[in-house]
DRENDREN-325071 format. One record per residue (C-alpha): x negated, y, z negated; residue in one letter. Coordinates in steps of 0.001 Angstrom, whole numbers, padded with zeros to 6 digits, always signed. Layout:
! DRENDREN-325071
XYZa...
! end
This chain:
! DRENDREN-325071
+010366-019389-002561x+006862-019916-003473x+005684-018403-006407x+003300-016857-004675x+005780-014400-002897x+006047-012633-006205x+002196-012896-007645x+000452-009820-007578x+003362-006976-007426x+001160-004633-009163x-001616-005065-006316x+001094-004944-003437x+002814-002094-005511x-001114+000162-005444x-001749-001136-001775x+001944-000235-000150x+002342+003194-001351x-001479+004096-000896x-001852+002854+002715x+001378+004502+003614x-000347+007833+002360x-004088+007409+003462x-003216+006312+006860x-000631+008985+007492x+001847+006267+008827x+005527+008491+009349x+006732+004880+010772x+006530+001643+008965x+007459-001753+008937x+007974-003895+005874x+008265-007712+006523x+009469-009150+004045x+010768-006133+002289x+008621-005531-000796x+010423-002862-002499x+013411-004934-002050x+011189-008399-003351x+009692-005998-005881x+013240-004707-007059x+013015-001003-006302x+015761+000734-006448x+014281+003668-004349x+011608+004311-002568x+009360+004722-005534x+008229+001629-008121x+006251+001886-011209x+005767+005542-010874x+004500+005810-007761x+006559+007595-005245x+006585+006802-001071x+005487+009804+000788x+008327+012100+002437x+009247+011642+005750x+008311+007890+006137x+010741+005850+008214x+010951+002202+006707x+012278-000661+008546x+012174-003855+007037x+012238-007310+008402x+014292-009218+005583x+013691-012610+004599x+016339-012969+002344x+019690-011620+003863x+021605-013390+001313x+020407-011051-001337x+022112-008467-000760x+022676-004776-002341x+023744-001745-001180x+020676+000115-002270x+018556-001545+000210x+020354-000012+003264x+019718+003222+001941x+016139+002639+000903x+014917+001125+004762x+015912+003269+007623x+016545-000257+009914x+016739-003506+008653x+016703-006869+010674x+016810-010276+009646x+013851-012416+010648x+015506-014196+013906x+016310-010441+015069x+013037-009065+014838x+011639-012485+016387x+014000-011837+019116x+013408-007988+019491x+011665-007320+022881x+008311-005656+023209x+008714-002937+025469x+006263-000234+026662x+008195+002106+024470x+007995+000694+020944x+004457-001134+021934x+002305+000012+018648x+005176+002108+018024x+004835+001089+014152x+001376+003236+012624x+001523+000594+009680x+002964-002445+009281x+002821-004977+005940x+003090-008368+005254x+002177-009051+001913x+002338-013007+000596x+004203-014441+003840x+001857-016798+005015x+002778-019896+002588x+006326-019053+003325x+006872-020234+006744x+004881-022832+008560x+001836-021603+010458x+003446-021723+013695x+006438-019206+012761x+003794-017564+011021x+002052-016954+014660x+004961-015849+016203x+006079-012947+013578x+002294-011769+013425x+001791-011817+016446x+005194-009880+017486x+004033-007392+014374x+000740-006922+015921x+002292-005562+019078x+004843-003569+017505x+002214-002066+015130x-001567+000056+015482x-002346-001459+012163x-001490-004647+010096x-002530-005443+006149x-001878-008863+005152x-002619-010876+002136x-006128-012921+001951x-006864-015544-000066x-010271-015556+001085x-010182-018962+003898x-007990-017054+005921x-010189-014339+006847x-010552-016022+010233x-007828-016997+011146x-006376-013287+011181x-010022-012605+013683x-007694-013919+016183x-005427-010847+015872x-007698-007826+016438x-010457-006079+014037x-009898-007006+010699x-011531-004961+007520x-011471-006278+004009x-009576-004390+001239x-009654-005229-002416x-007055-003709-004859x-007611-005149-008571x-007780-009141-008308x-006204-009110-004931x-007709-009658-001479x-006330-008074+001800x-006880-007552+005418x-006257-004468+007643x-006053-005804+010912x-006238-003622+013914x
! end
């Protein structure tokens, strides 16, 4: 792991919980698990609670860590070869409101990278990713993208 996959949790913390709220989303998906990178033990962290009703899957990137919280905390969970494997249908097309991936990108290389975003961007009406600025178009190639800033941290909503 890069330490970059656990640089700015308070950002990711602010971001996750307020997009889930402002955008409504009752379905999300969490690649990569941030409450789970994060170490919540529910779904709330730092004070900051999710909003009832919200089914969580997650797309984990570290099976190997597991605890028993974590099934109880995401509704569905699938380990990354799953998910890559999980076929787009016309039934769970943009069946996710929100999906996140926050800090992936230096964790695989760019062409598993591709292939989860773009299998995200299918299953999902809207995407927020990390930027570090020089990525901003490369993610152009996925759909309408819109800057957010939270604190020091740069983001994308892509949709």
């Amino acid at each position: 792991m890069t330490s970059d996959y656990f640089m700015g949790a308070q950002e990711d913390i602010i971001l996750y919980f307020q997009a889930i709220s402002e955008m409504g989303a009752k379905k999300v998906l969490d690649v990569g698990m941030t409450l789970k990178r994060l170490g919540a033990l529910d779904r709330n962290i730092a004070n900051i609670r999710m909003t009832e009703g919200v089914r969580l899957s997650g797309v984990d990137l570290k099976p190997e860590w597991q605890v028993d919280v974590y099934s109880c905390i995401y509704d569905s969970i699938f380990t990354v070869d799953d998910f890559i494997a999980l076929p787009v249908t016309k039934k769970n097309m943009k069946g996710y409101q929100l999906a996140v991936m926050l800090r992936l990108r230096s964790l695989f290389g760019a062409e598993k990278y591709d292939e989860i975003l773009k299998k995200v961007c299918r299953l999902s009406a809207a995407v927020i990713v990390s930027d570090n600025g020089a990525e901003s178009e490369y993610y152009r190639n996925y759909g309408n993208i819109s800057p957010i800033e939270v604190g020091g941290s740069r983001y994308l909503l892509i949709r």
